[in-house]
C-alpha positions in Angstrom: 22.7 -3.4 21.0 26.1 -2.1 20.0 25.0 0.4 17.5 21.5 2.0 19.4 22.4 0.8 23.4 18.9 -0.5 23.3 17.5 -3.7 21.6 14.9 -1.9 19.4 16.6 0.8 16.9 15.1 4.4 18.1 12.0 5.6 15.5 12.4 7.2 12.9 12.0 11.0 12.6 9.1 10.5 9.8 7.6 14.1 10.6 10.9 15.8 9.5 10.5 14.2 5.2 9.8 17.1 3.4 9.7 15.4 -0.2 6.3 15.4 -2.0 5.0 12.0 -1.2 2.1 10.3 -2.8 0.1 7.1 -1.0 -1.8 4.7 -2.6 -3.8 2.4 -0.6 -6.3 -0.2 -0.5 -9.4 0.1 1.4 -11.1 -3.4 2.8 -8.8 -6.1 1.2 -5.0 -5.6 2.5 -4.1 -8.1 5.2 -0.4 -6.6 5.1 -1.6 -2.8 5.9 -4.6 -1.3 7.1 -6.1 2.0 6.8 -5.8 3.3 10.4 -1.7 2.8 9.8 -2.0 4.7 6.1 -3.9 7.2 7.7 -1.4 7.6 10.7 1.2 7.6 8.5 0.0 10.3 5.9 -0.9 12.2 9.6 2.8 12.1 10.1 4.4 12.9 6.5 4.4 17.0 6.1 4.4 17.2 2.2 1.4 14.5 0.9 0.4 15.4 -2.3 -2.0 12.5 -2.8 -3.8 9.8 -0.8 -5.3 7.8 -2.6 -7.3 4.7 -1.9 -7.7 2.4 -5.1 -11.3 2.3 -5.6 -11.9 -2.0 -5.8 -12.7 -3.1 -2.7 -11.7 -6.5 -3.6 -7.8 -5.1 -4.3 -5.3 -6.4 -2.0 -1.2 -5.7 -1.7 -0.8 -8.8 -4.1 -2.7 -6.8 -6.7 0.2 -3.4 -6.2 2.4 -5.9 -8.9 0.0 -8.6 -10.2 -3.5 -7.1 -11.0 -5.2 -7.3 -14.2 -6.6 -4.3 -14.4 -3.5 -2.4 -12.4 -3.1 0.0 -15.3 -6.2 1.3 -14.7 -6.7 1.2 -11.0 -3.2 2.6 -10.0 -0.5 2.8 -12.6 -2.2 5.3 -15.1 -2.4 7.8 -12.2 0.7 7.2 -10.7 2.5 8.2 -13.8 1.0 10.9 -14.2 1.6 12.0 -10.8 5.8 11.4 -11.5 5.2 13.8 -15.0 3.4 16.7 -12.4 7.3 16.6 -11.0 9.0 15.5 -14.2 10.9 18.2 -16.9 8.5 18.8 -19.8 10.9 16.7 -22.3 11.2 13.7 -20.0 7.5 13.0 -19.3 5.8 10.0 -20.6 3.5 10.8 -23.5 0.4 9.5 -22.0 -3.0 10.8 -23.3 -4.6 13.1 -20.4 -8.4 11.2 -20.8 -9.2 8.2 -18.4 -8.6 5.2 -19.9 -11.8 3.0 -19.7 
């Protein structure tokens, strides 16, 4: 109450992040965040570079950290996403075929 005069802090300008932003998501299996509030949210970010949904249905936010087969789902793209930003000497040395 002392810092905003109301008991909720105002919202956040989201629509004024201009940083290239990238969202991963999962589709059917996320009890923690749904699709309509990724999709809201990439509505309200000016600079999305990639919106991705992770393409097991069965994935769920759990699976971000833990999943077996994360590398090949998620991580694998994400780092190559980081090198598309990343000085030529300081990207990972990844090979650019899928992994299977």
């Amino acid at each position: 109450m002392k810092l905003y005069g109301t008991p909720l802090p105002h919202d956040y300008p989201i629509g004024k992040i201009t940083i290239p932003t990238a969202i991963y998501y999962s589709c059917c299996n996320d009890f923690l965040s749904s699709v309509k509030d990724t999709k809201l949210l990439k509505n309200q970010l000016r600079n999305v570079v990639k919106f991705y949904s992770v393409p097991d249905k069965k994935f769920n936010h759990g699976d971000f950290l833990w999943a077996k087969d994360g590398y090949k789902l998620l991580y694998r793209d994400t780092i190559l996403l980081i090198d598309d930003y990343t000085p030529a000497p300081y990207r990972s040395k990844l090979p650019l075929d899928p992994i299977n």
